[in-house]
Structure formats: structure tokens, C-alpha cells
N, C-alpha and C positions, 0 to 999 in steps of 0.2 A: 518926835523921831529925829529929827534935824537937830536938833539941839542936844540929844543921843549922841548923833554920831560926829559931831565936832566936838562932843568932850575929849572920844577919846581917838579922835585923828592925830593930833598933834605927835602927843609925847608918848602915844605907846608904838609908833612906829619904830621909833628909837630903841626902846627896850623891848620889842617883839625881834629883835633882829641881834639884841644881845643875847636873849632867854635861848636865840640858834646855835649863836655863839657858844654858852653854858652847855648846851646840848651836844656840841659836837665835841667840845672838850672831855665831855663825862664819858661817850664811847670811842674817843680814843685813849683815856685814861682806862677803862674796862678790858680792852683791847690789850694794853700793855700788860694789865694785873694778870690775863688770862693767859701770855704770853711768854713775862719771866715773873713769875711770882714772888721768888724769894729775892731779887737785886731788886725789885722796882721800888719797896712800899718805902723806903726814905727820900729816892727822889718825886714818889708823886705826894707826899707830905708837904715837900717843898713847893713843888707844883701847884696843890690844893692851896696851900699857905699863900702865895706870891698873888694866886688870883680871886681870892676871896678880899683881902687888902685894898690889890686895883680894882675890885667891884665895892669894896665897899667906898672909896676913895670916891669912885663915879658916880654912884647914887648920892655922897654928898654934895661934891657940885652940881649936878644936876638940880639938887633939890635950890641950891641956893642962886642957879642959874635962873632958875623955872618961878622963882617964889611969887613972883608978882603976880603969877597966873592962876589964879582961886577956883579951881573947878577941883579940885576935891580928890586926885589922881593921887597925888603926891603926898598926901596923908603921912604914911607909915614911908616915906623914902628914905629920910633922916635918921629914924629910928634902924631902919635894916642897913642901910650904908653905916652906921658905926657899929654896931656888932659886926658887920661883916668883914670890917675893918678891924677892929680889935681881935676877932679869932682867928683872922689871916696872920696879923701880928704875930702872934703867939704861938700858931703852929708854924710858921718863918724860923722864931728867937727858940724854942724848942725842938728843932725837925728830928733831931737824933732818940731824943725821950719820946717824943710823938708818935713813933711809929706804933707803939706800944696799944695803943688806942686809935689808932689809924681806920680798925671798922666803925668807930663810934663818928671821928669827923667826917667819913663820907656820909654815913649813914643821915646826921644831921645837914649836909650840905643837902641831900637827894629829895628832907625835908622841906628846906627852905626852896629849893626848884619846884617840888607839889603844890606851897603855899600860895608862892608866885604864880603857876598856873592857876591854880583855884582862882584867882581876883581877877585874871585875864578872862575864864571863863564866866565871871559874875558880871565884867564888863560887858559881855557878848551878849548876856542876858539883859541888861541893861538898857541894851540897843535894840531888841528886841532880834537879833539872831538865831534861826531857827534852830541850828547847830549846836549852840552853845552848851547841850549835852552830853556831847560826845569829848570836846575839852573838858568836860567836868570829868566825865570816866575815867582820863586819859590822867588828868591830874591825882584822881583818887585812886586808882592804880601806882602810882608812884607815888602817895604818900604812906601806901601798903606797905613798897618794899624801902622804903626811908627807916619805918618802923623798923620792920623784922631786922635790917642791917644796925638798925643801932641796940635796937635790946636782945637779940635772940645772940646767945654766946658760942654757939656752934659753928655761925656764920663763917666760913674757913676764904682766905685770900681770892682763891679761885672761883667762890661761887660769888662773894662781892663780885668778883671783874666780871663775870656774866649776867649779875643781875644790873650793873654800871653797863654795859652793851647792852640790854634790853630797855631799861632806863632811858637811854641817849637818844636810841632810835624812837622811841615811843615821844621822848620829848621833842626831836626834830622833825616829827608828823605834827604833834600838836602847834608847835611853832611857827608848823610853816602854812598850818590851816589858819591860825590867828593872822600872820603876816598878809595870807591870801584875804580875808575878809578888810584890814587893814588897806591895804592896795586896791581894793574894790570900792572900799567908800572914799578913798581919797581920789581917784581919776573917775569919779562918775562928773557928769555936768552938772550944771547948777540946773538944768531941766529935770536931770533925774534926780537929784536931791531935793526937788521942790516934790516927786512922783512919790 
């Protein structure tokens, strides 16, 4: 169990506190879609674009920050920090033709946040956290509506920017139950982690 929960003290505090970050971004991006719908979808292209880049930028130093540390976390960091990098790119050097397709890159963004929770919530399992079911709902729920927003063609502006509000908030619950368990095993004593 000890040896559980120092896998993933370290490095997922970092990224439990970015995944808030992601989270508060997507409901106030939702917010705005619901707000002005027809001026917004080329500046949050750009928006989407500029911060998928610097995420994916950060998961590769991270990765090459971290590398010495073989516990097994950072598997797939390399791998998503360059895609996430390269789509940022592209909807950046694109932003005007992009809109075009604008419910297809949130819709995939919304997936890649579900994904991300899903392996926080396997973590939690991991660790043997009683919880760890409720992150999984929370993530399967959201890789629901990732779906429906990327395939279903009906999807119209305003209902993306409500389902990015429900999204946001649903992922800044989940985020901040991870961060809470995160916090909890890291200021226990060395008495209660031996408990």
C-alpha cells in the first residue's frame, strides 16, 4: 500500500492541479459559447489551439524532466504531449478554416480530458481508494458527451457551450476529489503511512 501511494504522490500532484486548470478553462469556454455564440467560435479555436500546444509542450518536458523516475506514471506523457502539441499547431496556423470543424476539436479535446481522468481514476484504484468509482463515473460521463459532440452532426453551438459547462464543472469536482486524496496521502505522517 506504501509503495501505492508514493507512485503516485509525486508527479500527479502536478498534473491533478493542471487537469483543474483544463477544467476551468472548458467552463469558461462553455460559458462564453453559451453567451455569444456566433462572434466567439474563432476566437476560442485560437484559444483551444494556443492551449492544447502549451499542454502539449508541458507534458513533454515533463516527460524529459521526470525520465530518470521509472515508476511507470509517464508511460504515455510523450506520446500525448506531441499530439497535443501538433493539434494545437494546426488549429493555431488554421484558426479561420477551423472553425469550420470547431465541434469536432472540442468534442475530441472533451475526449482526451475523459481519457486523462479514466488513468487518474485506475490510479485511485491502484491505491486501493475506496472512491475510485465515483472518478470513474465522473470520467465515463464525459467521455459520453466527448462522443456525442464529436459524431452526432446536429450538435448546434449553444448546446456544445452547455454541455462544455457541464463538462467543466463535472471535471472540477472530479479534480478536486483527486487533488483531495493527493493532499491526504501526502501530509499524512510517516506513523500513518506505516497505519
Amino acid at each position: 500500500m506504501k509503495a501505492k501511494v508514493e507512485k503516485i504522490k509525486q508527479p500527479s500532484g502536478k498534473n491533478a492541479w493542471m487537469a483543474v486548470l483544463e477544467s476551468l478553462i472548458t467552463l469558461v469556454m462553455g460559458i462564453m459559447l453559451v453567451t455569444w455564440p456566433n462572434s466567439i467560435i474563432k476566437i476560442i479555436a485560437y484559444i483551444v489551439g494556443g492551449f492544447l500546444l502549451a499542454r502539449g509542450i508541458y507534458s513533454i518536458v515533463t516527460y524529459y524532466a521526470s525520465n530518470k523516475v521509472k515508476n511507470g506514471l509517464l508511460d504515455n506523457e510523450l506520446m500525448w504531449g506531441i499530439i497535443s502539441a501538433v493539434v494545437g499547431l494546426v488549429v493555431m496556423i488554421m484558426g479561420g478554416q477551423i472553425a469550420g470543424v470547431f465541434r469536432i476539436i472540442v468534442g475530441i479535446w472533451i475526449i482526451y480530458e475523459a481519457l486523462v481522468r479514466i488513468r487518474n481514476a485506475l490510479r485511485l484504484r491502484a491505491a486501493s481508494v475506496d472512491n475510485w468509482k465515483y472518478s470513474m463515473i465522473i470520467a465515463a460521463a464525459m467521455l459520453c458527451f466527448g462522443l456525442f459532440i464529436t459524431f452526432f452532426d446536429g450538435a448546434m453551438i449553444v448546446l456544445i457551450g452547455w454541455m462544455m459547462i457541464i463538462v467543466g464543472v463535472i471535471g472540477v469536482l472530479s479534480d478536486a476529489m483527486f487533488v483531495q486524496y493527493i493532499n491526504s496521502f501526502t501530509h499524512k505522517t510517516p506513523t500513518d503511512k506505516e497505519n
